[in-house]
N, C-alpha and C positions, 0 to 999 in steps of 0.2 A: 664238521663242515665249516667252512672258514666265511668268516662276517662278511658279507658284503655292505660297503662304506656307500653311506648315502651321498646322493649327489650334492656336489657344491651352490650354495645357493647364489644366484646370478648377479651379480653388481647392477644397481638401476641405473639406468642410461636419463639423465635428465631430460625434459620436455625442451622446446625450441623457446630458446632464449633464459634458460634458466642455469645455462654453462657461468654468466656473467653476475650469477648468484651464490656462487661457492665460496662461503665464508668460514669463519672459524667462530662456530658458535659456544660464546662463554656467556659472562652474563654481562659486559658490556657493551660487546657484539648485538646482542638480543633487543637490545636497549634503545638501541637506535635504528633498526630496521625500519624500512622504509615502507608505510600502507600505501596498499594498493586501491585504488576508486572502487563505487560500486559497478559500475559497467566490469571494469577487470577482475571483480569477486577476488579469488584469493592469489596470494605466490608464496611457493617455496622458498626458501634457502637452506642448499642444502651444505653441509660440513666440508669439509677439505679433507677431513681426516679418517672420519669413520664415514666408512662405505655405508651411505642407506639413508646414514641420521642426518635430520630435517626439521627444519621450524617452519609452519602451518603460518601464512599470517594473514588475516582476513580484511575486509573493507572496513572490517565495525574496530581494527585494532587487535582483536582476539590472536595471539600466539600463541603455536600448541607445537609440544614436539612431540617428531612421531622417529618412526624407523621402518624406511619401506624399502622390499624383496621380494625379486623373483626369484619363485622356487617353484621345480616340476614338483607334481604329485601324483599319486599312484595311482596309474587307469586314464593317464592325461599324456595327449600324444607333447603337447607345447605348454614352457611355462605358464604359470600364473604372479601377477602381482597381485601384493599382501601389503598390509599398512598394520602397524602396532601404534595407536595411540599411548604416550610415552604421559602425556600432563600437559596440562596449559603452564605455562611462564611468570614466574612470580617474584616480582620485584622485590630486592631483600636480599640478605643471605641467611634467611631459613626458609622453608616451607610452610607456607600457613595454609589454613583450613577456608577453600573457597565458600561464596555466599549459599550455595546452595545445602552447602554440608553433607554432599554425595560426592565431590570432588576434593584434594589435594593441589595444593599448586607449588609447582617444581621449579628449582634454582638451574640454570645452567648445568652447573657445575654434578648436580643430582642425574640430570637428565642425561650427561654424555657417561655417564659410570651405570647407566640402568642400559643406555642402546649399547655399549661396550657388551656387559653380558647379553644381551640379546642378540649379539653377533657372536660370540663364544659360542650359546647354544644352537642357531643357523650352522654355525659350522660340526656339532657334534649332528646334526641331521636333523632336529629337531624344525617345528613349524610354530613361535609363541604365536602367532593372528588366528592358525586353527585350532590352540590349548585356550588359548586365552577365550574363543566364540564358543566352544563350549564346555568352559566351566561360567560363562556368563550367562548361557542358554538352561545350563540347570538350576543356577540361582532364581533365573527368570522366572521358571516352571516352578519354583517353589514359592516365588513373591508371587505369583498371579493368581494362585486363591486366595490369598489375603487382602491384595492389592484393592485399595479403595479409589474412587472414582476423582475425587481429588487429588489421590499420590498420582494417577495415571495423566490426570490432567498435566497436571507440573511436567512431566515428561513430554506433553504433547507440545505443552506450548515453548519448552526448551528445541523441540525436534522443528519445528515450524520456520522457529528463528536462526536455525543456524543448515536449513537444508540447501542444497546447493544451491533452486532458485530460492529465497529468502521469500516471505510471503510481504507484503506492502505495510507498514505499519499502520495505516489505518484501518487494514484488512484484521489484523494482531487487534487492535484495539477494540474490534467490532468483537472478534472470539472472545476476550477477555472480557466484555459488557454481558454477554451470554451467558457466560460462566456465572461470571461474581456476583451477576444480579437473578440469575434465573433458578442456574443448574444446579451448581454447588448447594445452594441453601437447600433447596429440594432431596437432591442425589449424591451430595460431597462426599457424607460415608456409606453409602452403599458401598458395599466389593463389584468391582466391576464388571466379576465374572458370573453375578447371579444376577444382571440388570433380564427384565422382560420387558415384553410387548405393552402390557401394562403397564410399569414403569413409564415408559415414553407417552401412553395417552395421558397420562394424569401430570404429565410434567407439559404436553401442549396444551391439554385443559384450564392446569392453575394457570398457566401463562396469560393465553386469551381471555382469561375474565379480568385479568390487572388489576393494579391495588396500588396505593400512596407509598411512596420511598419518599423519604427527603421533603415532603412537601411537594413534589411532583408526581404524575402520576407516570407508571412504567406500564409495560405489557399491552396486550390487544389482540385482536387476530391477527393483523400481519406483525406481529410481533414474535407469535407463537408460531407461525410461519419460517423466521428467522432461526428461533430458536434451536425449533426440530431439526432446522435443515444444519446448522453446528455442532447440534449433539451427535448428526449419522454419521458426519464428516470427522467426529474424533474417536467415534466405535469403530469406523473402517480405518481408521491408524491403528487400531489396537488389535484387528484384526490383522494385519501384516507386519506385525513386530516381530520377531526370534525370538523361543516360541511364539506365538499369538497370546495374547492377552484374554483373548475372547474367541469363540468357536467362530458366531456370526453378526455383522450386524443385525442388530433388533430394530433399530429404529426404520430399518427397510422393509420388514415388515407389516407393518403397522396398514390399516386401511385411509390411506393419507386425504382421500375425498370422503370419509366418514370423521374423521378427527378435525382434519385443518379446514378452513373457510376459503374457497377459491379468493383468489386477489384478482382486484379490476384495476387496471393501469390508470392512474391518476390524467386527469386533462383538464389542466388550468392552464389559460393563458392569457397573458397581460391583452386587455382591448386597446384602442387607439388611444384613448382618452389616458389609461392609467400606463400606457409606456411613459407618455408627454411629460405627465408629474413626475415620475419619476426618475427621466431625466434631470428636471429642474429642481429636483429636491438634492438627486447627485449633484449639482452644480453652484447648489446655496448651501447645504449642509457644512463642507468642510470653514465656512463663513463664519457660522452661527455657534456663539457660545452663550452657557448659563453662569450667571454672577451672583453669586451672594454668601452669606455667612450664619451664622447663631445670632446677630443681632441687626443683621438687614435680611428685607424680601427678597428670593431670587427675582434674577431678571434675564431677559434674554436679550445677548449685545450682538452687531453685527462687528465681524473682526475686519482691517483695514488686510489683512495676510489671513490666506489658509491655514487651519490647522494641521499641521503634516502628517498625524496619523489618520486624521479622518479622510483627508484630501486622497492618500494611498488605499483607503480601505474603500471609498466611493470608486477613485479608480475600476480599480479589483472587479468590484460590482459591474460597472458601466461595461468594464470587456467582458465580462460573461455573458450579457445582455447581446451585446456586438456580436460576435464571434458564435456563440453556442459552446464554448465550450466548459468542460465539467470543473467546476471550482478548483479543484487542488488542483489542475495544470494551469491554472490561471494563477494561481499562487506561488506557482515555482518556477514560473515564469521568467528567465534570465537576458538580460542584455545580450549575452553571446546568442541566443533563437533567434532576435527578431532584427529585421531590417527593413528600418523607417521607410527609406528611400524608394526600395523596391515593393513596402507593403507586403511585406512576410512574415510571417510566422512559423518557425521548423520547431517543433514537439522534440524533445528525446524521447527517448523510448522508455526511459528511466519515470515518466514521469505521464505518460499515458496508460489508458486502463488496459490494452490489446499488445501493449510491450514493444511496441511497435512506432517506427518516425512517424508524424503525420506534419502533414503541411498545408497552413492553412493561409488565403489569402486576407489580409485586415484590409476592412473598411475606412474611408479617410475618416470618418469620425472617428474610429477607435485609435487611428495613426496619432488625431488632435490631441486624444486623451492620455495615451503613449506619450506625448512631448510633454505636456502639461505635468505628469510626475517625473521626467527627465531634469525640466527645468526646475522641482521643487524639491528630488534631493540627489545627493552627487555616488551613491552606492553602484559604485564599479558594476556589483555582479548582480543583484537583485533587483527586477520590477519593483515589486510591493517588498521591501524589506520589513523584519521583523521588528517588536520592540526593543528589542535590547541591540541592537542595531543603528534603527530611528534615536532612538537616545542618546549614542557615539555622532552621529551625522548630527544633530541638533546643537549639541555640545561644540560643534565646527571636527572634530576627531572622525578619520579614514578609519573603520573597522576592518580589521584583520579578515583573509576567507574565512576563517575557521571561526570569527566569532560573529552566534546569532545565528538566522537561518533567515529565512522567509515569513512573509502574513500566515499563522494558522489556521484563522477563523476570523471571520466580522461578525458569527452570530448574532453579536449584543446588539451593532449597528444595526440588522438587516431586520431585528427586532422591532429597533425605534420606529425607522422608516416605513414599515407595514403599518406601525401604529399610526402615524401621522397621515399616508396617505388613504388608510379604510381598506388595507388588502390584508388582514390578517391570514388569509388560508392559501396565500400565494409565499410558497416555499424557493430555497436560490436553485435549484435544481430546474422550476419551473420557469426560468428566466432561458436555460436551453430550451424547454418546450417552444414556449414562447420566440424565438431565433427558429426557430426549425418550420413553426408555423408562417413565418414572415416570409420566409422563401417560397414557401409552397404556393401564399398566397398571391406571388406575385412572380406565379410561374416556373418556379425552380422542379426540377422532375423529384423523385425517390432517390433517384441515384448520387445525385448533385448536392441533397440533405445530406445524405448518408457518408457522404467521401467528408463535405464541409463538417458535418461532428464526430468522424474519425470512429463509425459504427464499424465494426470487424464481421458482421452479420445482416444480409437485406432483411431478415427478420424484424431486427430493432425496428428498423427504417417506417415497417410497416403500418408503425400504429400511428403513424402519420396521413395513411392511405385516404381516411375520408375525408381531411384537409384537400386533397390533391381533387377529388370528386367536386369538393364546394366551387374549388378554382375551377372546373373545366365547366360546371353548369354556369358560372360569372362569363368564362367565354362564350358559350353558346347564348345567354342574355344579350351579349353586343353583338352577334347575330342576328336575332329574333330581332331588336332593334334597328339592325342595318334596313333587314327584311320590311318590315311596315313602313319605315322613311320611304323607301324605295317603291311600294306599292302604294304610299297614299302620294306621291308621285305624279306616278302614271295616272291617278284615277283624276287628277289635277288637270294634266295636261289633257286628258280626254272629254273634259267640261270645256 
């Protein structure tokens, strides 16, 4: 009975607008490909020459060749597309051993003589994407009862960072704090296929009772709250891996109102009295400097000129204050968003918590404070520029886009300033509280909070609600008011 020849595997038809991306990929073609933004996440470039093969190039830089094919398969009325990850791109002409030491990184030159055969074998009938998944998928199943809770992690937080939506790096930071300081030390070598229910109470246990790191202290109940909820979120990764890693999550189990301590939503807000000061302290602070040495007493000077990192980092403050809204948008805050004139504010979506435009309207105070760091430094693209930034701008030197970033944190400041003013247990987060209750109190509905702090949920909005009761029982007091002017009145005029 005579062979019948497998289908030819389909040439890929590139996506729209990737026609004016077919290069000829060597290695100093590679070299100079052009990164795409994060909004545009990644592009191709695909070969001129071999049908399929591709260089992967991401927002963060990362080039990866691959070689992608449609092929029917058997029991399938229409093609499918397949991707062969080929290697990340490695500058050089050898191959070296990427950081993680589970990868190789590929020359060019490597790359088109590996997709070369893998289009040879395409055309003997062959499928490397479905040889390749599973002889990965049995390695898998043989590493997953071995597999320790730290090898799984390293994998998790590689998969996080490089998933299609990209998880927020402060988001990453928070996972890695969980880890490095809770879970690992507890659980690192556990295997991760024999964790139980146990396991996770006594890792939200030691949590919440906390203990001294560094000199500080770590952990708590809403810590242990934190916690648990990181650890479920990387067992259900492990449970949808090829094979699974793990049958079930455990941590879902667990009886989460017998282990964890309900959380009560914090409600601190600034009173009349201590907005005031703290305005005046934003407004004298970037002023005031400390003087002195190993052979003089400090002193404190009043300066003739702002201090420009301080004057920016008060800024920062004073729009949170303004505005309501959540720090890091106020920190990535750019010249292109806002518009003095018209008193606007447009959010990219890159930079809010909902991924979403929001647009808010400034207050002229916050406009005043807006000019006041326009006029104190000349940073094309950033509000609150970074220091290594501030440092070019001070030096009189234009910093490149690329160099520096934005403010990351005033912590230190925001420290001082509590100290000074007597509000130690008011947090910067509570400065929206605070904005959100200004409104209410002077009338603004649920709805009108909600839009102005860019909430994705009337939920959020809610726990605003008994603010909104205070305001309507104040209306009805100028009522009650009206009412007896009006009645002792009449009882006036009837004498």
């Amino acid at each position: 009975m005579a062979k019948v020849a497998a289908p030819p595997a389909i040439e890929p038809k590139p996506k729209a607008g990737e026609g004016s991306r077919r290069v000829h990929l060597d290695q100093a073609t590679v070299a100079t490909l052009q990164t795409p933004t994060r909004e545009q996440g990644s592009w191709l470039y695909l070969d001129d020459e071999i049908p399929g093969f591709c260089c992967q190039v991401t927002y963060q830089g990362t080039k990866t060749f691959r070689l992608r094919y449609r092929k029917l398969v058997a029991g399938e009325r229409k093609p499918r597309w397949f991707s062969v990850r080929i290697g990340k791109w490695q500058a050089g002409t050898a191959a070296k051993a990427m950081p993680d030491k589970q990868k190789v990184g590929i020359t060019a030159a490597k790359a088109r003589e590996k997709a070369a055969e893998l289009r040879r074998q395409l055309d003997q009938g062959a499928n490397p994407a479905l040889e390749l998944r599973a002889r990965e998928a049995e390695l898998a199943r043989a590493e997953a009862g071995t597999l320790t809770v730290r090898q799984a992690f390293h994998r998790y937080l590689a998969a996080i960072r490089s998933r299609r939506s990209p998880m927020k790096d402060s988001s990453i930071a928070k996972v890695e704090d969980a880890f490095e300081v809770h879970i690992l030390p507890q659980l690192g070598e556990r295997q991760v296929g024999g964790l139980t229910q146990r396991d996770v109470r006594e890792l939200a246990e030691t949590t919440a009772k906390g203990r001294k790191r560094r000199g500080r202290k770590i952990g708590g109940p809403v810590a242990a709250n934190r916690v648990v909820a990181q650890f479920s979120a990387f067992l259900t990764w492990c449970t949808k891996q090829e094979p699974p890693l793990i049958a079930s999550n455990v941590a879902r189990l667990i009886d989460r109102g017998e282990v964890l301590e309900k959380e009560h939503a914090r409600e601190r807000y600034l009173t009349r009295e201590e907005w005031a000061a703290l305005m005046r302290d934003l407004d004298e602070r970037p002023y005031i400097a400390t003087r002195g040495s190993r052979f003089a007493a400090t002193k404190t000077v009043r300066l003739d000129k702002p201090q420009l990192r301080t004057l920016v980092s008060c800024e920062a403050i004073r729009i949170s204050l303004l505005t309501g809204a959540r720090k890091g948008e106020v920190y990535r805050m750019r010249w292109a968003d806002v518009d003095l004139d018209a008193r606007w504010w447009i959010k990219p979506r890159t930079t809010t918590k909902g991924a979403k435009v929001h647009e808010v309207a400034l207050p002229k105070v916050a406009v005043e404070a807006l000019q006041r760091v326009r006029a104190a430094h000349a940073d094309p693209i950033w509000v609150f520029p970074g220091k290594e930034r501030m440092e070019k701008l001070a030096r009189g030197e234009k910093p490149k886009a690329n160099e520096g970033s934005h403010v990351r944190d005033v912590h230190e400041l925001w420290g001082k300033i509590r100290e000074s003013l007597g509000i130690p247990d008011v947090r910067q987060h509570d400065l929206r509280h605070t904005a959100a209750s200004v409104l209410i109190s002077n009338g603004a509905s649920l709805y009108d909070v909600g839009a102005q702090l860019g909430h994705q949920q009337a939920q959020t909005t809610m726990r605003y609600a008994h603010l909104l009761k205070e305001s309507k029982h104040k209306l009805a007091s100028v009522m009650d008011a009206f009412a007896s002017e009006s009645s002792a009145g009449e009882e006036n005029e009837g004498r």
